[in-house]
BAFI-3210 file (N, C-alpha, C; in Angstrom, 3 decimals, decimal comma, padded with zeros to 6 digits):
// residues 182
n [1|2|3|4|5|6|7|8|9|10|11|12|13|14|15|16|17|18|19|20|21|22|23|24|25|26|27|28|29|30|31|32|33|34|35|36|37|38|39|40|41|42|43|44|45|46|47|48|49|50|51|52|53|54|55|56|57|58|59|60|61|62|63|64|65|66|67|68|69|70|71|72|73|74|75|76|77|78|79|80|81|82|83|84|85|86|87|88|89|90|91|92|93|94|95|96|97|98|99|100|101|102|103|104|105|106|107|108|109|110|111|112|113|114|115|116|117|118|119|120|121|122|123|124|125|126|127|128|129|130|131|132|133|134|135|136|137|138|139|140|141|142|143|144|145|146|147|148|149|150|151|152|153|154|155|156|157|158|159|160|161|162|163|164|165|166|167|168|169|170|171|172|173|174|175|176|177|178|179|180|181|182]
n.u [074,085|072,480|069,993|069,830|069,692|072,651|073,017|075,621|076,046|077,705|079,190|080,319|082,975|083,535|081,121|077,667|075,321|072,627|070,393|070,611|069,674|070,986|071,951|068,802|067,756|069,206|068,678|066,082|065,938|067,983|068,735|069,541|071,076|073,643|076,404|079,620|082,037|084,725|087,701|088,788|086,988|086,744|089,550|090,559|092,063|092,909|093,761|093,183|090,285|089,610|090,373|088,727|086,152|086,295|087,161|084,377|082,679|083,491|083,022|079,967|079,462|079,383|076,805|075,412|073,671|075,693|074,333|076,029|075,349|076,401|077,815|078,790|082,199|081,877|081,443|083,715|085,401|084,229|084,504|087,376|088,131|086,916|088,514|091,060|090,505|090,182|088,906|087,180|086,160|084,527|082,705|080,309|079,516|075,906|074,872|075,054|074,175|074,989|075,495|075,233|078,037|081,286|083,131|086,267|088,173|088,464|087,510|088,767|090,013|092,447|092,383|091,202|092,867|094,474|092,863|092,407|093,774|089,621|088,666|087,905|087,070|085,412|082,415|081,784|078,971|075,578|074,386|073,675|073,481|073,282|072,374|072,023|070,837|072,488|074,381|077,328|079,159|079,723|079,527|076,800|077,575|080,053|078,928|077,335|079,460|080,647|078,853|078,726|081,206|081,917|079,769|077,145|073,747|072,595|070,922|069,069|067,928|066,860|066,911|068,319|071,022|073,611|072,148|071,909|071,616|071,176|069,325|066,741|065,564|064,716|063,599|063,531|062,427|062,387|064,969|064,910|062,787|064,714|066,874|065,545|065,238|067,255]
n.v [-006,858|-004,027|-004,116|-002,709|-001,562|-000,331|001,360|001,768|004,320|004,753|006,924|007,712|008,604|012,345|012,289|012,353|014,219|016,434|016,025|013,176|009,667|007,975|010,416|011,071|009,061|009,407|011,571|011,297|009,349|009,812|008,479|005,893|005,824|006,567|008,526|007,410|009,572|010,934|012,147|013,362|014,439|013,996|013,745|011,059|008,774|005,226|003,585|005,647|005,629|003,472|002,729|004,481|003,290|000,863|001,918|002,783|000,964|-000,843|000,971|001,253|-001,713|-001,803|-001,391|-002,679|-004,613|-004,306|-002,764|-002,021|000,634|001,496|003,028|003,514|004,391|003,893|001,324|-000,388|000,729|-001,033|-003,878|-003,451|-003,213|-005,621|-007,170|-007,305|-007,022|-007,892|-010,985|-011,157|-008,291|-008,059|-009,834|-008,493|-007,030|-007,058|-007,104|-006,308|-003,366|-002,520|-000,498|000,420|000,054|001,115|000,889|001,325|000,189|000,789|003,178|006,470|008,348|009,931|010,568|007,984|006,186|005,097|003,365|000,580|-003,022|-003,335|-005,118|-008,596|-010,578|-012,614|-011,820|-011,747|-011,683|-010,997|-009,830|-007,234|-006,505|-003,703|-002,525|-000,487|-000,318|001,403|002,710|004,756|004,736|001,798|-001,240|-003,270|-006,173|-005,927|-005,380|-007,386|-009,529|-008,346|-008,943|-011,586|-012,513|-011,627|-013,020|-011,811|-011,596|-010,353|-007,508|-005,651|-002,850|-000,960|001,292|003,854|005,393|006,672|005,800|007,683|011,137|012,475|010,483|011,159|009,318|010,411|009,802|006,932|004,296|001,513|001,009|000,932|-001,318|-003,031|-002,762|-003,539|-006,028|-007,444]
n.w [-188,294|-190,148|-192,474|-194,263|-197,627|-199,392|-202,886|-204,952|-206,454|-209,765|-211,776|-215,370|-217,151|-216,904|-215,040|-214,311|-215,290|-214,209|-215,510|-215,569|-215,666|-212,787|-211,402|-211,058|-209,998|-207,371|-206,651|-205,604|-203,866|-202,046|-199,535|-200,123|-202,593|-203,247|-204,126|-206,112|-205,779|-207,706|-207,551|-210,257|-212,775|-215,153|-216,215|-215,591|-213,173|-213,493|-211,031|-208,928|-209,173|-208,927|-206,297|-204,879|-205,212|-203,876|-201,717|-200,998|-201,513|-198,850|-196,630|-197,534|-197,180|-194,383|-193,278|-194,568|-197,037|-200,132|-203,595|-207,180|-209,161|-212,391|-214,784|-217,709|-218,344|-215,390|-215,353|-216,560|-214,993|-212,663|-213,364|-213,564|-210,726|-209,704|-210,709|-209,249|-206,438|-202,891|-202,530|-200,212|-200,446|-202,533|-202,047|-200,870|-202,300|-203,557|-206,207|-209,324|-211,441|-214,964|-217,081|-220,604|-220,806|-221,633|-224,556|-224,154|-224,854|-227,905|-228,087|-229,553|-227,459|-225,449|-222,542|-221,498|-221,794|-219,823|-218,251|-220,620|-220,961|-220,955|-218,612|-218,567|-216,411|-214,662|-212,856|-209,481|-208,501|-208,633|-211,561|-214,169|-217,344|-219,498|-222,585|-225,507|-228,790|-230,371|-229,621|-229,449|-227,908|-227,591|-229,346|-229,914|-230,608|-228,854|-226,282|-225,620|-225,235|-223,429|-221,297|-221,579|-221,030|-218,519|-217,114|-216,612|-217,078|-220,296|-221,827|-223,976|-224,653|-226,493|-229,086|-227,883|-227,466|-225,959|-223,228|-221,295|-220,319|-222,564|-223,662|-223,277|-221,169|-218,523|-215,527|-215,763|-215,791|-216,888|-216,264|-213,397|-212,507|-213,764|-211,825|-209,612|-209,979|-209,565]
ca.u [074,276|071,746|069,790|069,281|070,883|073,220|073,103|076,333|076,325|079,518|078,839|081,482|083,748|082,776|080,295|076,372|074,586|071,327|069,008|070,864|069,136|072,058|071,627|067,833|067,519|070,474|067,943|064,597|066,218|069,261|068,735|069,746|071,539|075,109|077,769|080,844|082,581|085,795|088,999|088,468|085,777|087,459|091,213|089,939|093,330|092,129|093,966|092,673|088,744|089,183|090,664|087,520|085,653|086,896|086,723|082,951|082,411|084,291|082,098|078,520|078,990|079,417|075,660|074,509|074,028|075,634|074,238|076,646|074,604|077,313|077,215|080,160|083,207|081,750|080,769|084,328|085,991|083,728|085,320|088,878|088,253|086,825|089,526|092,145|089,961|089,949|087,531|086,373|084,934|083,418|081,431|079,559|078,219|074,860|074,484|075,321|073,269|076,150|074,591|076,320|079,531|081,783|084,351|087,592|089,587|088,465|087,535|090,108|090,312|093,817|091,934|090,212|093,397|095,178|091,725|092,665|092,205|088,540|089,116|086,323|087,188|083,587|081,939|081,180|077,992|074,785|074,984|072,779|074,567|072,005|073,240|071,653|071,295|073,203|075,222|078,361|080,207|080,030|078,589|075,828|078,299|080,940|078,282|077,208|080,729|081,407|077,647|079,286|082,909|081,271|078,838|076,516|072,782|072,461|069,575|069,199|067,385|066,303|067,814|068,696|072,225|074,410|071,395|072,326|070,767|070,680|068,947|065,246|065,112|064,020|063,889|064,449|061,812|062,600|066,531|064,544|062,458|065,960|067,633|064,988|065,135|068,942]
ca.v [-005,891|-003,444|-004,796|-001,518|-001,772|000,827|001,298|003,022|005,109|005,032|007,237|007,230|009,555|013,278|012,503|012,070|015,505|016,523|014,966|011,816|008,665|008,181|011,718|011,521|008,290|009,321|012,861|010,823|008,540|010,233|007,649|005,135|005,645|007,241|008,558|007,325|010,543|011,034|013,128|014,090|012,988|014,675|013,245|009,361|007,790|003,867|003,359|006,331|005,441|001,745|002,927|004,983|002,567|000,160|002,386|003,088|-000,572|-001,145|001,892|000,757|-002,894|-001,749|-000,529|-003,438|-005,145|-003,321|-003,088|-001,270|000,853|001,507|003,935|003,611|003,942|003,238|-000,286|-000,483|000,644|-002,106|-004,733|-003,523|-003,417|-006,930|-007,703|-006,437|-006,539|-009,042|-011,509|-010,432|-007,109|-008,506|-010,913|-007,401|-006,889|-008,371|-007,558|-005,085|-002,904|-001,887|000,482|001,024|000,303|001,997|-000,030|001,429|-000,571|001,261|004,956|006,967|009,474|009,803|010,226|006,764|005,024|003,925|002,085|-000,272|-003,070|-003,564|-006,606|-009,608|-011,672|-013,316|-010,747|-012,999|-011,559|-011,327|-008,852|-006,943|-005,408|-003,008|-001,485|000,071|-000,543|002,410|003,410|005,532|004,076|000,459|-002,027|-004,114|-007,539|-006,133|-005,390|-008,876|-009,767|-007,837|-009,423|-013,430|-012,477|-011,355|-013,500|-011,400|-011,438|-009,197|-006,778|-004,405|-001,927|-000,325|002,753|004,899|006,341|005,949|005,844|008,611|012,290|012,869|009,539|010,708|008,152|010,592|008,589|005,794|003,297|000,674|000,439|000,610|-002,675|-004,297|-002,814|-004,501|-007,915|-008,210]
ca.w [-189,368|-190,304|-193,855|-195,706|-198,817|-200,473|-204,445|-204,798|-208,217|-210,463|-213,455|-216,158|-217,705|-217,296|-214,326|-214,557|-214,825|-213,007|-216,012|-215,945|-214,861|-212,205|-210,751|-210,721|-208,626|-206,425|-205,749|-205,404|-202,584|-201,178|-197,873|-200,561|-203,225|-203,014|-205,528|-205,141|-206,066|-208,369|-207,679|-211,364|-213,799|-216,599|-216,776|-214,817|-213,406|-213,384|-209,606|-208,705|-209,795|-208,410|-205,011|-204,471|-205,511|-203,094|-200,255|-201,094|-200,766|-197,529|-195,964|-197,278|-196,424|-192,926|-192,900|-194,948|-198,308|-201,641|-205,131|-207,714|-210,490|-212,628|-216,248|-219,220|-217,549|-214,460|-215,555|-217,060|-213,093|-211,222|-213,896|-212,958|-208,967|-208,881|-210,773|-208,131|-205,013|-202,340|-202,235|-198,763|-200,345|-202,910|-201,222|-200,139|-203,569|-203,900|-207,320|-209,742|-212,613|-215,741|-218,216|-221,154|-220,950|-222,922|-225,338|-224,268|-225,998|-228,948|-228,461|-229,077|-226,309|-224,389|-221,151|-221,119|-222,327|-218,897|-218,353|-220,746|-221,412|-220,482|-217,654|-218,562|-215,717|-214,281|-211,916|-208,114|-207,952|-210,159|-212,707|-215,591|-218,338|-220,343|-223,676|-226,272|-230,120|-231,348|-228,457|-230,224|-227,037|-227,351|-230,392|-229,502|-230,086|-228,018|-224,806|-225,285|-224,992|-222,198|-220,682|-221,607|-220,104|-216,971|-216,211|-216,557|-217,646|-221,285|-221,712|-225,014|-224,438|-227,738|-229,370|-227,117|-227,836|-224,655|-222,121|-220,846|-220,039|-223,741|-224,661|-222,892|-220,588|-217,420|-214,382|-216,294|-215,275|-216,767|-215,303|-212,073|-212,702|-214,019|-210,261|-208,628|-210,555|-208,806]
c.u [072,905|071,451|069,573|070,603|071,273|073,313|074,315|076,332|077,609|079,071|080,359|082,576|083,000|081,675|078,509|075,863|073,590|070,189|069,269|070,161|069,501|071,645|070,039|067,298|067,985|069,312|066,447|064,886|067,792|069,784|069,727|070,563|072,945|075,909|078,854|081,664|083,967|086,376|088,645|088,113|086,011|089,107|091,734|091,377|092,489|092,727|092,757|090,881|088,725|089,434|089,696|086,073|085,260|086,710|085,065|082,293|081,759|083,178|080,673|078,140|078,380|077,821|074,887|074,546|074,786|075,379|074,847|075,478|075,704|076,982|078,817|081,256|083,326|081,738|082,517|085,854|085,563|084,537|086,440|089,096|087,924|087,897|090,986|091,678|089,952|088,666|086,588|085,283|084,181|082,260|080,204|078,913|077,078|074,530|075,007|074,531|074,639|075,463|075,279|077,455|080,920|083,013|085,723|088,260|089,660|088,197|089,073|090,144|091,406|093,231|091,833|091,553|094,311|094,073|091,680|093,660|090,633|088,851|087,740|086,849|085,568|083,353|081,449|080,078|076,716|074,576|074,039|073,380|073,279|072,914|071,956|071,932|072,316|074,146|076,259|079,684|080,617|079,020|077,617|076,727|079,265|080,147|077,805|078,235|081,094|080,010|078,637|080,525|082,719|080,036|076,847|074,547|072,488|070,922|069,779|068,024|066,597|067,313|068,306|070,066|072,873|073,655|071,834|071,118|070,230|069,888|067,816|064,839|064,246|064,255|063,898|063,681|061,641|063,765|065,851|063,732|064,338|066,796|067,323|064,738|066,592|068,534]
c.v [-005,474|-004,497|-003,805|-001,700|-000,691|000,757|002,369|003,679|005,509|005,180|007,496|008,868|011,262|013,224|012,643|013,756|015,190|015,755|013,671|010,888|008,402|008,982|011,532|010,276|008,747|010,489|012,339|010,054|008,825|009,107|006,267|004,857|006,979|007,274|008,684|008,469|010,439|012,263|014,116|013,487|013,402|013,925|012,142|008,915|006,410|003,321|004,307|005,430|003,950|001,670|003,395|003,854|001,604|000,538|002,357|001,570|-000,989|-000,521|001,368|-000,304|-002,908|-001,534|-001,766|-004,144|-003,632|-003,392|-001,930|-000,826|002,005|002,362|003,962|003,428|003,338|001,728|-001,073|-000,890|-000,393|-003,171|-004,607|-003,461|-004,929|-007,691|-008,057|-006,646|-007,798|-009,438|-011,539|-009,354|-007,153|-009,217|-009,611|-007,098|-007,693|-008,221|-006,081|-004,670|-002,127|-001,476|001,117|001,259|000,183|001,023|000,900|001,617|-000,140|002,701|005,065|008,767|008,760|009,599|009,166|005,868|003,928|002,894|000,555|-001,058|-003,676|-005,156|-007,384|-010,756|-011,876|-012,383|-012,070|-012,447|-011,100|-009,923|-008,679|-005,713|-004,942|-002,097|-001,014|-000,360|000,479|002,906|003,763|004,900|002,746|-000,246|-003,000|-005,299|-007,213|-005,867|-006,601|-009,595|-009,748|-008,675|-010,734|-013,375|-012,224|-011,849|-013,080|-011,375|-009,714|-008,351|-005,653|-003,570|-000,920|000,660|003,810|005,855|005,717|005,753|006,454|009,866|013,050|011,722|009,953|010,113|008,839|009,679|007,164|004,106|001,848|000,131|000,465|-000,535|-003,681|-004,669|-003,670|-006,068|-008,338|-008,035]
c.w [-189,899|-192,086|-195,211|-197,013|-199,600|-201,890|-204,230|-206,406|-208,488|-211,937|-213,865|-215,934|-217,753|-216,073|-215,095|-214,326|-214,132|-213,661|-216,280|-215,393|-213,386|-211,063|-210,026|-209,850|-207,605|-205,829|-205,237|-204,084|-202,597|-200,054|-199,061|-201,847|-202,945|-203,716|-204,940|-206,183|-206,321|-208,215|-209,302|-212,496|-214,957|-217,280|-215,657|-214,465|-212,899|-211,512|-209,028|-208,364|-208,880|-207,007|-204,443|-204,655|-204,236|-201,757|-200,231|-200,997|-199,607|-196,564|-196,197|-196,505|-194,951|-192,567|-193,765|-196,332|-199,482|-203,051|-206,095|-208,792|-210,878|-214,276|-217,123|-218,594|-216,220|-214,440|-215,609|-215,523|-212,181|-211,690|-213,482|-211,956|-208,777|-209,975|-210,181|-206,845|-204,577|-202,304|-200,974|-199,196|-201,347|-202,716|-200,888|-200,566|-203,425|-205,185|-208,315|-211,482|-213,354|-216,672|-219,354|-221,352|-222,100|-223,245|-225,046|-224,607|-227,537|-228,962|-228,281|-228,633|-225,044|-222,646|-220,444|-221,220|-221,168|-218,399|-218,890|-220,633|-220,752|-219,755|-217,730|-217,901|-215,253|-213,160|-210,791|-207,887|-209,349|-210,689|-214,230|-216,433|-219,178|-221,071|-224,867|-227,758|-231,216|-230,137|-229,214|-229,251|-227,261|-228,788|-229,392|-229,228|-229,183|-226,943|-224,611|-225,068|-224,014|-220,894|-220,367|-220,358|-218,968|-216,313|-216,114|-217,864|-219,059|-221,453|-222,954|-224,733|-225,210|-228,445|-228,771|-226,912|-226,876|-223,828|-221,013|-220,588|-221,572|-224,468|-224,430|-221,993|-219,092|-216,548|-214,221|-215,679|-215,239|-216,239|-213,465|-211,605|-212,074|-212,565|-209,456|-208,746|-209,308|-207,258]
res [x|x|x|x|x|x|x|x|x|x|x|x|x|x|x|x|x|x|x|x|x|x|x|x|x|x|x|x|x|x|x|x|x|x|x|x|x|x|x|x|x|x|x|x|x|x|x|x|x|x|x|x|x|x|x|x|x|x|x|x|x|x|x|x|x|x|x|x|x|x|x|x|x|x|x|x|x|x|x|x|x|x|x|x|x|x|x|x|x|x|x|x|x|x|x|x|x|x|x|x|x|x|x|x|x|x|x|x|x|x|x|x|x|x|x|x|x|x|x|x|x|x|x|x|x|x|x|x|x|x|x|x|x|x|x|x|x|x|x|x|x|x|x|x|x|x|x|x|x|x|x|x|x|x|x|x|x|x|x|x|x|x|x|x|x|x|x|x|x|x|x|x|x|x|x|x|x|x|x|x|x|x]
***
């Protein structure tokens, strides 16, 4: 088996624009990073989102290691596939970057709501949750929450809103450190 390793990108709700962090890795290394693309990033069904998911997996492994870099709902979809998914295709993950992920269980937008609720079973592979001090999506104690329940290593990040295309972040240099810690 080949060793190149796929980052697959799973931005949230609404899709990652062109100045998103997300977007602007995915255009700097095309060879390597890959969006796993949603039926419809506007009105999310949670099968839906986790079936694609799943396939996008299945397909990278084949070519080599996979590391998920994952954004609000995205973070929210990897939680409910390795909650559901055989342990065969997880084993495939080698690690996964969650950015922001969005509380769910508390916005209230109809869209998001077959999502919940947010699944904090232990993630099988190593894992960096990065949130923000003001994020409008998620509180600081509930991303440390969602960090503990999953295993996962916590990371704050500063102020940055959702760390998103409206927080500034540009190509986002430091989530590209954190990628390369996993």
């Amino acid at each position: 088996m080949p060793d190149r390793t796929t980052y697959l990108i799973l931005p949230g709700y609404q899709n990652s624009g062109p100045g998103h962090w997300q977007s602007r890795w995915e255009a700097a290394e095309p060879e390597a990073f890959r969006r796993v693309e949603q039926a419809d990033w506007d009105h999310p069904e949670l099968t839906d989102w986790v079936a694609r998911v799943d396939a996008a997996v299945a397909g990278a492994a084949a070519e080599g290691p996979v590391v998920l870099v994952a954004h609000s709902l995205g973070c929210v979809t990897v939680a409910r596939w390795v909650a559901g998914a055989p342990a065969g295709r997880t084993a495939a993950v080698r690690g996964a970057l969650l950015v922001a992920p969005a509380d769910i269980d508390t916005a209230e937008v109809p869209e998001l709501f077959g999502f919940r609720p947010v699944a904090l079973d232990p993630l099988p592979f190593p894992t960096v949750v990065v949130s923000s001090a003001d994020d409008p999506w998620v509180s600081p104690e509930r991303a440390r929450e969602f960090a503990r329940a999953w295993g996962a290593r916590h990371v704050e990040a500063g102020a940055y809103g959702h760390l998103n295309a409206d927080s500034g972040l540009g190509d986002w240099p430091e989530g590209r450190k954190l990628l390369a810690e996993l």
